[in-house]
Residue frames as qw, qx, qy, qz and C-alpha x, y, z in Angstrom:
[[0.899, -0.396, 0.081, -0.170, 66.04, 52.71, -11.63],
 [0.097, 0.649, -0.753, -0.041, 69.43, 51.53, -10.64],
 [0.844, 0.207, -0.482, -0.110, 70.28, 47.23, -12.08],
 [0.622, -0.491, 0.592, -0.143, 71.05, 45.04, -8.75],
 [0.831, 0.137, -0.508, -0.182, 72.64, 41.80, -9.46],
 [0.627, -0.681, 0.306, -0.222, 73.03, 39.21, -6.84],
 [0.635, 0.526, -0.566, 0.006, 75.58, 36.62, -5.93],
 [0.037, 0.372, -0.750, 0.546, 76.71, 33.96, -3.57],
 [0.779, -0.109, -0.017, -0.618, 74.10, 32.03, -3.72],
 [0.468, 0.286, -0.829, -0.107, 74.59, 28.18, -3.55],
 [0.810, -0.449, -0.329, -0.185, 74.11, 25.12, -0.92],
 [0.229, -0.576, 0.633, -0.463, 75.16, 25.48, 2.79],
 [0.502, -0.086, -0.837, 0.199, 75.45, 22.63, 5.57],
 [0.583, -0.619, -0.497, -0.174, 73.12, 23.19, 8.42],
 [0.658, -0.625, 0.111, 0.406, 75.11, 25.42, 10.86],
 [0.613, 0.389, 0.337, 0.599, 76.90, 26.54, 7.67],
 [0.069, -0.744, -0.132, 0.651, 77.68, 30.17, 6.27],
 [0.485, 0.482, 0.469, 0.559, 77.17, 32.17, 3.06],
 [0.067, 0.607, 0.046, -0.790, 77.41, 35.91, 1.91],
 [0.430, 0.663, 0.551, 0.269, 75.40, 36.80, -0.69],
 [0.067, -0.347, 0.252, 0.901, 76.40, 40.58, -2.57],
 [0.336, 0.793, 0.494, -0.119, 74.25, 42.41, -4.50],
 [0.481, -0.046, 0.411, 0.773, 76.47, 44.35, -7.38],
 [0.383, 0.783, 0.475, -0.122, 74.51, 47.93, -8.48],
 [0.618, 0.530, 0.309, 0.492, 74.81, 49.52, -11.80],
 [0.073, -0.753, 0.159, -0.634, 75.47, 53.44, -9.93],
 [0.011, 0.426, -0.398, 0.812, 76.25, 54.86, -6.61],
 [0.478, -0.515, -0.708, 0.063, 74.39, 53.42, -3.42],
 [0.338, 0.117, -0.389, 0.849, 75.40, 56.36, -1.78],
 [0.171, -0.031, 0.039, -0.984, 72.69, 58.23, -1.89],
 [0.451, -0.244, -0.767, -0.386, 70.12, 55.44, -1.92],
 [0.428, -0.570, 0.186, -0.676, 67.74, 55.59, 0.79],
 [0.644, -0.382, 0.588, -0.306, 67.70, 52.14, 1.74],
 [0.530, 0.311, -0.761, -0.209, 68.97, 48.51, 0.56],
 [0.753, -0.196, 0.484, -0.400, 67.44, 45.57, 1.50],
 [0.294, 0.270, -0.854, -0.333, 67.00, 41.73, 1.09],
 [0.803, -0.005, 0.101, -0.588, 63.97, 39.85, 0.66],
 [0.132, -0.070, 0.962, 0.230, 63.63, 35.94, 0.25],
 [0.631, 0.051, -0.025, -0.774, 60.84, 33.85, -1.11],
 [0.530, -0.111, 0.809, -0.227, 59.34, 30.50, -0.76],
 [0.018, 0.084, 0.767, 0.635, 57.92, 28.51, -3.37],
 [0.177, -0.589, -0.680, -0.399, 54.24, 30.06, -3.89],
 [0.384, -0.762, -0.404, 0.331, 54.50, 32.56, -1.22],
 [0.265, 0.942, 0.113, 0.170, 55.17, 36.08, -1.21],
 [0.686, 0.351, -0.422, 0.477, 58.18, 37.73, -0.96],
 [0.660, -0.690, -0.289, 0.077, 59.50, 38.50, 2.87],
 [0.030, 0.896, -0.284, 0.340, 61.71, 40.85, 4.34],
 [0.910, -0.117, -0.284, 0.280, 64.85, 39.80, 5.64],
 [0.404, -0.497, -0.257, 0.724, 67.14, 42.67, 6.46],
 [0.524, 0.799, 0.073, 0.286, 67.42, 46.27, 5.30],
 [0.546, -0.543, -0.079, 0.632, 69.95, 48.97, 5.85],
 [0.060, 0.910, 0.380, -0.151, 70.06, 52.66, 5.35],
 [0.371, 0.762, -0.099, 0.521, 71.88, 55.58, 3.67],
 [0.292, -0.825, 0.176, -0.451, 72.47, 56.23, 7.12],
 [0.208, 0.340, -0.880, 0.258, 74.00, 52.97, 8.32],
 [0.515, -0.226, 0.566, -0.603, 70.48, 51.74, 10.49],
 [0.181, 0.134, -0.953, -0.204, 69.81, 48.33, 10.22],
 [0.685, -0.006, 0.106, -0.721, 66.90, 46.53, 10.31],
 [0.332, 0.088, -0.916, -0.206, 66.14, 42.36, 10.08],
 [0.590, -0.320, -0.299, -0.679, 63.62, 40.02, 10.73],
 [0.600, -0.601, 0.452, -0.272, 63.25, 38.04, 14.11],
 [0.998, 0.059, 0.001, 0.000, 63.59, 34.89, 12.25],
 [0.799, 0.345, -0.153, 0.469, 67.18, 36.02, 11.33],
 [0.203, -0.898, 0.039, -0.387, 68.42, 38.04, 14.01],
 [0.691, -0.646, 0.324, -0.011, 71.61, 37.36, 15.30],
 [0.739, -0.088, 0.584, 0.325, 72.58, 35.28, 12.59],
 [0.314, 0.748, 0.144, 0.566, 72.47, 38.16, 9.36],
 [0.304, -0.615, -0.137, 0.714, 74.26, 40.56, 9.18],
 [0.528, 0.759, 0.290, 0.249, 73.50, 43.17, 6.30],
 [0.187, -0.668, 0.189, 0.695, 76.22, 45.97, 5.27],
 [0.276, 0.956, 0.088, -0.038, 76.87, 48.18, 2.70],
 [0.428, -0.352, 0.312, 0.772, 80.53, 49.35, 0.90],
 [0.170, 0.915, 0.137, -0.340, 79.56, 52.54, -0.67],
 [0.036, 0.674, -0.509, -0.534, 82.72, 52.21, -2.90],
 [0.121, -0.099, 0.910, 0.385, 81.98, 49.29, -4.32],
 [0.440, 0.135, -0.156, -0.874, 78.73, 49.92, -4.72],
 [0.665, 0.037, -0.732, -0.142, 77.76, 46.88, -3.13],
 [0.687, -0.435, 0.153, -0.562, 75.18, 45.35, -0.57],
 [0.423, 0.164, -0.889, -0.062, 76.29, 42.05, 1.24],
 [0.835, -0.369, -0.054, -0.404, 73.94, 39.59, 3.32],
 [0.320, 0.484, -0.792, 0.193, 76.18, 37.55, 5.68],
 [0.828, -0.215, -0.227, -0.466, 74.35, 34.48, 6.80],
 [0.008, 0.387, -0.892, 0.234, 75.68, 32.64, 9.65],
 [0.359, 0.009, 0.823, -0.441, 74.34, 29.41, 11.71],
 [0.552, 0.115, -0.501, -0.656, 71.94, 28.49, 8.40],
 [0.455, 0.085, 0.867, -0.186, 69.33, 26.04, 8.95],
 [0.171, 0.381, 0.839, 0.349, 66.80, 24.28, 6.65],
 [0.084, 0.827, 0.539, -0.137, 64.12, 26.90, 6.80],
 [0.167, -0.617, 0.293, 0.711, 66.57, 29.50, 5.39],
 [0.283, 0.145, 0.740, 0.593, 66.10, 27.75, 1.89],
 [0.372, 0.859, 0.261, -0.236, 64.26, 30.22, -0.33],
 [0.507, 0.556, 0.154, 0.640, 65.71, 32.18, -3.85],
 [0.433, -0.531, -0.139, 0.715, 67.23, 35.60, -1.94],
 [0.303, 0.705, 0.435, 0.471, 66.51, 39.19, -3.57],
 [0.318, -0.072, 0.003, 0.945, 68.54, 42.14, -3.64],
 [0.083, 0.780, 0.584, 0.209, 66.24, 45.27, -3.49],
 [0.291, 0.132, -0.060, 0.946, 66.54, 49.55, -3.57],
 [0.074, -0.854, -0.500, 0.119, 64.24, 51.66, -2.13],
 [0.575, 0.161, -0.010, 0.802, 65.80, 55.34, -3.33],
 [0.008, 0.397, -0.240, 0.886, 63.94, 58.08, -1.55],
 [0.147, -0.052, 0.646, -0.747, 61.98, 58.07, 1.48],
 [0.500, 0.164, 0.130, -0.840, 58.68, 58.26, 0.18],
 [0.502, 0.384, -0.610, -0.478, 59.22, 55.80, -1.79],
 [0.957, -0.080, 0.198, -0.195, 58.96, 51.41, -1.91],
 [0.349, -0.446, 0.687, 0.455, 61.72, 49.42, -2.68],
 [0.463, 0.735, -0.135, -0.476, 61.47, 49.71, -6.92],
 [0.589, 0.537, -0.598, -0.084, 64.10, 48.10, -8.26],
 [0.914, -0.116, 0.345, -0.178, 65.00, 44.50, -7.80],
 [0.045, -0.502, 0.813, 0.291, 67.60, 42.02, -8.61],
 [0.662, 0.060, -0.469, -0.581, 66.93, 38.93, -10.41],
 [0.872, -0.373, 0.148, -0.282, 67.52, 36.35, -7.32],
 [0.196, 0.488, -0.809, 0.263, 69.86, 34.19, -5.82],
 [0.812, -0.357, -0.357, -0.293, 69.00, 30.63, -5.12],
 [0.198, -0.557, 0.558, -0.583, 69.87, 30.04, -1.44],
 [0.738, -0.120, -0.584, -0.317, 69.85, 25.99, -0.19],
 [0.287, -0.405, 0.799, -0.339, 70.93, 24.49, 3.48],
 [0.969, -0.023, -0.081, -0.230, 70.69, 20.91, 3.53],
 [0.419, -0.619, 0.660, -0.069, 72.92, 17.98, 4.83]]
């Protein structure tokens, strides 16, 4: 399993912006897909964006428009770029790898707390 850590977590202003990076321990190149989940307290975790070996992106409606997810394949590093943040963004953010088709996303960072408030 390849070791995500995340980063760039912290507290935004409403309307605010943050990138969060995910930092893995090998090659992403070849990963099938990288993603980022969030989670609420007591609730499960939720998809937020992903984005493919192939460059296709994916995100949920809540955040659509305002994430953007990429990928630098040399640095071997996923970033979440969060624009227009509002309160309902606050949750702990999670790097995640899904590495072959068939697969689920397996490996996990350990989270990145993520606040908006004024």
């Amino acid at each position: 399993q390849v070791q995500l850590v995340e980063s760039g977590g912290g507290l935004a202003q409403p309307g605010g912006s943050l990138r969060l990076s995910c930092a893995a321990s090998r090659s992403i190149f070849s990963i099938y897909a990288m993603g980022w989940y969030r989670q609420y307290p007591e609730k499960q975790r939720e998809l937020v964006a992903t984005i493919t070996s192939g460059g296709s992106t994916n995100y949920a409606v809540s955040v659509k428009g305002r994430f953007t997810i990429s990928r630098d394949t040399a640095k071997n590093t996923v970033y979440l770029q969060m624009n227009s943040l509002k309160p309902e963004d606050t949750a702990v953010y999670y790097c995640a790898a899904r590495e072959h088709a068939l697969g689920g996303f397996g490996s996990w960072g350990q989270g990145t707390q993520v606040t908006v408030s004024s």
